[in-house]
C-alpha beads as a LAMMPS data file, in Angstrom:
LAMMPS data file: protein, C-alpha beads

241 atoms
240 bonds

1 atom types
1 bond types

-500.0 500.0 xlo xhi
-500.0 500.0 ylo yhi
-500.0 500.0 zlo zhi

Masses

1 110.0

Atoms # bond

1 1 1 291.262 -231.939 -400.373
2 1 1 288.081 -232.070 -399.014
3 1 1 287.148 -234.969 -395.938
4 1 1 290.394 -235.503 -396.116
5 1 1 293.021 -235.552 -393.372
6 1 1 295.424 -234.532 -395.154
7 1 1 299.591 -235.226 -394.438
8 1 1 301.248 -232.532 -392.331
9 1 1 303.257 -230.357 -395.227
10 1 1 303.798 -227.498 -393.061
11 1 1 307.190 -227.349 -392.057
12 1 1 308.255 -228.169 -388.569
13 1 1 309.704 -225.075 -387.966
14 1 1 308.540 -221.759 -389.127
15 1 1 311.138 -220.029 -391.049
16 1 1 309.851 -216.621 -390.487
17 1 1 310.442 -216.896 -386.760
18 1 1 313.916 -218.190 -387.030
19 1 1 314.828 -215.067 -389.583
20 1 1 313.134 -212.668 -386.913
21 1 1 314.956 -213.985 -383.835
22 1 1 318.575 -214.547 -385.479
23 1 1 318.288 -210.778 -386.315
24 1 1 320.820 -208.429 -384.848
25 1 1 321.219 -204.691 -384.334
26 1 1 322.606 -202.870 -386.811
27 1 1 320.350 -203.921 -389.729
28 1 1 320.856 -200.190 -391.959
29 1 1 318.127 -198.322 -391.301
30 1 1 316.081 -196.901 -394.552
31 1 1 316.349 -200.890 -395.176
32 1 1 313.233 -202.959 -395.927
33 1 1 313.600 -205.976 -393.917
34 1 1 311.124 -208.328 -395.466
35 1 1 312.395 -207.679 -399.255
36 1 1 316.116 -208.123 -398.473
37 1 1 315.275 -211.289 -396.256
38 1 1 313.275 -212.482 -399.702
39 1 1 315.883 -211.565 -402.097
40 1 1 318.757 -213.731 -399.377
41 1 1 316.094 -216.577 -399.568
42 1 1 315.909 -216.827 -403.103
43 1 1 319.539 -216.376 -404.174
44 1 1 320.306 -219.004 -401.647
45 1 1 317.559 -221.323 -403.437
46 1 1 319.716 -220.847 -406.584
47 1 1 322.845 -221.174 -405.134
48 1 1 322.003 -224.534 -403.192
49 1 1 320.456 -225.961 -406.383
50 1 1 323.378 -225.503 -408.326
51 1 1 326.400 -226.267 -405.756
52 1 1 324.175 -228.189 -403.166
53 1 1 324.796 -227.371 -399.251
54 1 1 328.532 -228.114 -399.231
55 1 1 329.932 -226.121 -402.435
56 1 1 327.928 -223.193 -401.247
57 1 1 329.211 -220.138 -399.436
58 1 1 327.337 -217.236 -397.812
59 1 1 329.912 -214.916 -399.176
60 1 1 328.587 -216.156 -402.997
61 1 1 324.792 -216.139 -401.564
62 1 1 325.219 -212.515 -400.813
63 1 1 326.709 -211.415 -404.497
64 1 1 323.555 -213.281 -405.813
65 1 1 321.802 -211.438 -403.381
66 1 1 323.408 -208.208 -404.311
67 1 1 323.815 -207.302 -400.366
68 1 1 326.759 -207.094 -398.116
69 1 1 328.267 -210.598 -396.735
70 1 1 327.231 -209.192 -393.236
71 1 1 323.806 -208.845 -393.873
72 1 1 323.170 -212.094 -394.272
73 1 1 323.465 -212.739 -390.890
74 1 1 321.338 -210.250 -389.204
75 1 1 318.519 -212.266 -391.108
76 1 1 320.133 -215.860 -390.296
77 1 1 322.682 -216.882 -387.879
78 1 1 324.621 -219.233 -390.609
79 1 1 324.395 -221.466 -393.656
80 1 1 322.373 -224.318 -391.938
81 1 1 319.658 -221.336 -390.632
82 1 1 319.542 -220.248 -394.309
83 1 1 319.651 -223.411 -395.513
84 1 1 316.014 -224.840 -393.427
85 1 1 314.494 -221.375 -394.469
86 1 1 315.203 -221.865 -397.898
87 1 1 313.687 -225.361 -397.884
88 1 1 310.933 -224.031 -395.885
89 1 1 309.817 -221.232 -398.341
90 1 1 310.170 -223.244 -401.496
91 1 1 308.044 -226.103 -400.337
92 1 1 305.510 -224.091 -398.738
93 1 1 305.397 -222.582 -402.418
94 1 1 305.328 -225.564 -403.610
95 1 1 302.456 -227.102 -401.504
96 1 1 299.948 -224.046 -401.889
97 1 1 298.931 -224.562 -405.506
98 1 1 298.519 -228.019 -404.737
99 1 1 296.508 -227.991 -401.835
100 1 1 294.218 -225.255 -403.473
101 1 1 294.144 -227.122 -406.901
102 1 1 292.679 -230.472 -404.343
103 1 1 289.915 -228.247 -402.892
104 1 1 288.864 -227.799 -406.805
105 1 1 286.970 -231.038 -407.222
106 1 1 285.267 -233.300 -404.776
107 1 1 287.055 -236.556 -403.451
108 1 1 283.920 -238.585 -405.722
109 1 1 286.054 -237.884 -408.518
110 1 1 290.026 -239.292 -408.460
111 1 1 290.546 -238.896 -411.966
112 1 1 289.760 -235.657 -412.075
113 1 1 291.283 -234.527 -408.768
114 1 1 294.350 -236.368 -410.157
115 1 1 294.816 -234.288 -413.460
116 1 1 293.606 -231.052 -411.588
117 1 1 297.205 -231.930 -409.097
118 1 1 298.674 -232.863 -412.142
119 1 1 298.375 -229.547 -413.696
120 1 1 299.324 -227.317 -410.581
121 1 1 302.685 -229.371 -410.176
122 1 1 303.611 -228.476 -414.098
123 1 1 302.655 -224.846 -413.167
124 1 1 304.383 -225.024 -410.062
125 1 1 307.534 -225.782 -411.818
126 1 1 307.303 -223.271 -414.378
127 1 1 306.849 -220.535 -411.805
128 1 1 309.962 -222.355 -409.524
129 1 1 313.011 -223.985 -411.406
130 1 1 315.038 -224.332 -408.235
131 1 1 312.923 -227.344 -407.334
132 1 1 314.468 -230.070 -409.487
133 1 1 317.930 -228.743 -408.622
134 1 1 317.585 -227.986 -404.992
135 1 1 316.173 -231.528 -404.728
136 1 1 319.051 -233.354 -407.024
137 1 1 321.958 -231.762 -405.072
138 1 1 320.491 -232.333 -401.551
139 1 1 320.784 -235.847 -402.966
140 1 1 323.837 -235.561 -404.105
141 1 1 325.323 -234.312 -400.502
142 1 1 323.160 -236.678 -398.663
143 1 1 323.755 -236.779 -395.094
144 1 1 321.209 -234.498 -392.470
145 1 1 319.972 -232.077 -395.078
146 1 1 318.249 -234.353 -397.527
147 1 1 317.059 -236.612 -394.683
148 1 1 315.588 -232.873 -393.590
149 1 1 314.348 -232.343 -396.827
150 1 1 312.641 -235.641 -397.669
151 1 1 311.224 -236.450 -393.679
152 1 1 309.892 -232.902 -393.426
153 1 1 308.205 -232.176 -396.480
154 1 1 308.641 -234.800 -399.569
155 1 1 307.488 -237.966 -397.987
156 1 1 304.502 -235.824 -395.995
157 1 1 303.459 -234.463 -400.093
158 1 1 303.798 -238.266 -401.189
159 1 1 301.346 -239.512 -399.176
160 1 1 299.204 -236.426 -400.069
161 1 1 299.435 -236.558 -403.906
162 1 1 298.617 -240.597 -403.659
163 1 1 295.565 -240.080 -402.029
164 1 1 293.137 -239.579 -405.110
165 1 1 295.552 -242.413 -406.725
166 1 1 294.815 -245.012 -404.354
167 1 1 291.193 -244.149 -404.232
168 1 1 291.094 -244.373 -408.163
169 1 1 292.553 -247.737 -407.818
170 1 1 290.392 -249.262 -405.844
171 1 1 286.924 -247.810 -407.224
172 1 1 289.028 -249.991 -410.031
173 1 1 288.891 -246.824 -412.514
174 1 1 293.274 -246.997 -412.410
175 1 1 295.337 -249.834 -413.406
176 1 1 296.890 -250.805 -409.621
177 1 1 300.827 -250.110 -410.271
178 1 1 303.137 -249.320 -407.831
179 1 1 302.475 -245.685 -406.106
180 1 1 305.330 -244.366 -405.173
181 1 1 307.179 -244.866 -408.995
182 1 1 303.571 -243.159 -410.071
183 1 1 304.449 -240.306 -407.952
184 1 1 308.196 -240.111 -409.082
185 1 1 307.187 -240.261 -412.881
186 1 1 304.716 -237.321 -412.275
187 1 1 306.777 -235.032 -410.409
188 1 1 309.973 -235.670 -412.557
189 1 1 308.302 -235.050 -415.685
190 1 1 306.290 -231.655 -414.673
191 1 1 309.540 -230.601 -413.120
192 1 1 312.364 -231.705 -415.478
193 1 1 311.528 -229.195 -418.590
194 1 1 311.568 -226.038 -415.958
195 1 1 314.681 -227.251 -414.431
196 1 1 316.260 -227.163 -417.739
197 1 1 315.684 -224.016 -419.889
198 1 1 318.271 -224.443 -422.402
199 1 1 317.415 -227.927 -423.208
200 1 1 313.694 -227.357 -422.996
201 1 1 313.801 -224.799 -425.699
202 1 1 316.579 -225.951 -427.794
203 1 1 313.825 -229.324 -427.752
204 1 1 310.821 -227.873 -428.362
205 1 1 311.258 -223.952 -428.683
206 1 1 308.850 -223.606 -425.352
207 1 1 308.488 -220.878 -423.414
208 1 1 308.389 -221.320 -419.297
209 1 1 306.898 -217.986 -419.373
210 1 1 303.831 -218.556 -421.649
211 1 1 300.693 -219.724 -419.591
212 1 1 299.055 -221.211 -422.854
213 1 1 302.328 -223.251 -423.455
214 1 1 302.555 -224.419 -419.460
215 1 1 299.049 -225.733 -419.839
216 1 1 299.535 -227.494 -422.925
217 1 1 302.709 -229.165 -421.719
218 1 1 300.429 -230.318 -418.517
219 1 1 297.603 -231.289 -420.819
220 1 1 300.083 -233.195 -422.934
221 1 1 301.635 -234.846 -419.440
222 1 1 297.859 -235.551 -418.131
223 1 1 297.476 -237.557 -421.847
224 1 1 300.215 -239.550 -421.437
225 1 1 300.368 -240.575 -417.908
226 1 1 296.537 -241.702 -417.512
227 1 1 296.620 -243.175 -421.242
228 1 1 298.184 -246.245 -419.975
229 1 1 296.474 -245.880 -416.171
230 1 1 292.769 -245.336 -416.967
231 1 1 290.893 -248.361 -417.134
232 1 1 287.896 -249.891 -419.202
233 1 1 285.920 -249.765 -416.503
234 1 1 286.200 -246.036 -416.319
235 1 1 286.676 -245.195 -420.121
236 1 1 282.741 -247.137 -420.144
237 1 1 281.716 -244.626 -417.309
238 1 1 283.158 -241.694 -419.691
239 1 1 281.120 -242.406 -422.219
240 1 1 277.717 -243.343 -420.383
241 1 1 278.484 -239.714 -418.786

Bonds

1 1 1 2
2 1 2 3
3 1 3 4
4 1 4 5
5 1 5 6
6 1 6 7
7 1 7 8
8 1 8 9
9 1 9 10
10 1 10 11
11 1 11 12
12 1 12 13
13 1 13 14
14 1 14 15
15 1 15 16
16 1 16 17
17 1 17 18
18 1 18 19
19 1 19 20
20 1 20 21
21 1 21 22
22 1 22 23
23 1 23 24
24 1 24 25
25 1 25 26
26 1 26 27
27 1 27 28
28 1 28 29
29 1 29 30
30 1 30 31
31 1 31 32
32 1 32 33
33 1 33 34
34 1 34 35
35 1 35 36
36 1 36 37
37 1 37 38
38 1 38 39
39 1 39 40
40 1 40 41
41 1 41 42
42 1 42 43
43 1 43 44
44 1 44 45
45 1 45 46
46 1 46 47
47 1 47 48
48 1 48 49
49 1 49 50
50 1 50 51
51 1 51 52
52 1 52 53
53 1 53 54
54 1 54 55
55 1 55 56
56 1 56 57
57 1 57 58
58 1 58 59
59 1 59 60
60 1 60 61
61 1 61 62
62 1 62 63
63 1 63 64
64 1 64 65
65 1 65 66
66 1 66 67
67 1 67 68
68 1 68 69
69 1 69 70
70 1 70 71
71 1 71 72
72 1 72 73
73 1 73 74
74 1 74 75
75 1 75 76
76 1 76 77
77 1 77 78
78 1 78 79
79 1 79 80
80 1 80 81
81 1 81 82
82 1 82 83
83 1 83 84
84 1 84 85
85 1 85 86
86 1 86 87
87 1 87 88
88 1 88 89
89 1 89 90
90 1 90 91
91 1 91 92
92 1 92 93
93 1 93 94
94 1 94 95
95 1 95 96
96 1 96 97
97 1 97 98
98 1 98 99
99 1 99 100
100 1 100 101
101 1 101 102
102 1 102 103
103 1 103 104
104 1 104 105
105 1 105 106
106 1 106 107
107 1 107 108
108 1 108 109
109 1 109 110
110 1 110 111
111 1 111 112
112 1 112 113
113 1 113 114
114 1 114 115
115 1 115 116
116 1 116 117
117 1 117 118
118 1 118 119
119 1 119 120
120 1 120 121
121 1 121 122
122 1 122 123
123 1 123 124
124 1 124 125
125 1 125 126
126 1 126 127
127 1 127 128
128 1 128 129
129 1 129 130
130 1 130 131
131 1 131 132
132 1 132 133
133 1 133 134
134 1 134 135
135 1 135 136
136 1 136 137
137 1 137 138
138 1 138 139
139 1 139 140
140 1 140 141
141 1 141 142
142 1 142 143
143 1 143 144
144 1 144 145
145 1 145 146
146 1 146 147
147 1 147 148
148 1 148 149
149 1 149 150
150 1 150 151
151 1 151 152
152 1 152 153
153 1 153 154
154 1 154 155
155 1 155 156
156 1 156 157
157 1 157 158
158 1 158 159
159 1 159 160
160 1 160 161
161 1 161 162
162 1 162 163
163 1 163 164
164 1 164 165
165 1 165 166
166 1 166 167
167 1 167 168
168 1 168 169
169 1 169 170
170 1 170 171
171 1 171 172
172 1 172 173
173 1 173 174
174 1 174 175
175 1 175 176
176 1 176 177
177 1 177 178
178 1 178 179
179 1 179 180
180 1 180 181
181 1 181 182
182 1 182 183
183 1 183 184
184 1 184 185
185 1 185 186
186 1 186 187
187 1 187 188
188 1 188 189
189 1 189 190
190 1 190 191
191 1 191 192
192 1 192 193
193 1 193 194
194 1 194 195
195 1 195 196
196 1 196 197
197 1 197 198
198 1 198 199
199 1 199 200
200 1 200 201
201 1 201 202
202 1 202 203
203 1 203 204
204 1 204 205
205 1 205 206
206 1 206 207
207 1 207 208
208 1 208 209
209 1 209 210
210 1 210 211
211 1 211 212
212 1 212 213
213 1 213 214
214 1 214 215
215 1 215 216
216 1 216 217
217 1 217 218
218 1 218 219
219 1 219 220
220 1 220 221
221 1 221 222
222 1 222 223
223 1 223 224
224 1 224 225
225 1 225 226
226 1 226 227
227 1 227 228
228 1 228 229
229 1 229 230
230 1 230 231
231 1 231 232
232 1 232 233
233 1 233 234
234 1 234 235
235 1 235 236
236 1 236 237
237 1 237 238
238 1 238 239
239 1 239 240
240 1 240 241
């Protein structure tokens, strides 16, 4: 976002560092570190999204993984290692798009920065399904890891997303309403049709695949959320435009 000083969203550690110094000797050899590191990561995103921290073993990480239960820990020296550098690579996923989708438009323009951030969450989502889930059962188990989870990079993203929001509001182009259920409408509704693939296409026969249809569910979410947000005042500029 340009002029902006932006909300840390990095994470405070760096989970790349953490996987290379918990490694140990006896990695195989012909092995590619990096991919099998990747492939731990992400089968640990789906396993914490569906059985949250507690309910989730490394033993059942490393089936979904398709590696050896040993493995795991020559990339990560337990659960709660694997557990941070999951978090960290699916929020700093998550954050990217978003960032680059704010550096689209200038911050003269709220709306549009607004439905640009709007659009890059719904894509986002499409692209990772774990979000909604890793989110619900951190919640659900409560405790250190969601406080991790919410202090390190949700709250930090908040405060980022509002930004255009609270400048639309006061140019008085935005009905004022209260922020923070803004931002929990938005992200629940570009992330709950991803999070549920069954549902979503017993619903509406859609496609999490299909750019075209990922776009046109964003343009349909950017339609209804600023429908009932935009004010006169800026529906008059629109049309003097």
């Amino acid at each position: 976002m340009h002029n902006e000083k932006s909300p840390k969203i990095a994470p405070k550690t760096d989970a790349t560092s953490r996987a290379g110094a918990s490694t140990k000797a006896g990695r195989p050899v012909n092995a590619n570190p990096e991919q099998q590191r990747q492939n731990i990561i992400r089968a640990a995103l789906a396993a914490f999204s569906q059985t949250g921290f507690a309910g989730t073993s490394l033993r059942r990480i490393a089936q979904q993984a398709g590696v050896a239960h040993g493995l795991i820990r020559h990339y990560f020296q337990g659960k709660e290692e694997l557990f941070h550098s999951a978090a960290d690579y699916l929020f700093g996923e998550m954050a990217r798009p978003l960032l680059q989708a704010a550096e689209q438009v200038g911050t003269d323009d709220p709306v549009r920065q607004l439905t640009v951030q709007v659009r890059a969450y719904v894509r986002m989502s499409a692209r990772l399904p774990y979000m909604a889930g890793f989110l619900m059962q951190a919640g659900l188990d409560g405790g250190e890891h969601f406080d991790y989870v919410i202090e390190t990079y949700v709250k930090p993203l908040q405060a980022l997303s509002l930004v255009p929001f609270r400048k639309a509001v006061d140019q008085g182009l935005m009905r004022d309403m209260n922020p923070d259920f803004v931002f929990l409408i938005a992200t629940h509704a570009a992330m709950a049709p991803f999070a549920n693939a069954a549902l979503r296409n017993a619903l509406a026969d859609a496609n999490s695949d299909d750019a075209a249809q990922i776009d046109e569910y964003a343009d349909t979410l950017i339609k209804v959320l600023l429908e009932g947000a935009l004010t006169d005042k800026y529906r008059l500029q629109q049309q003097q435009s």
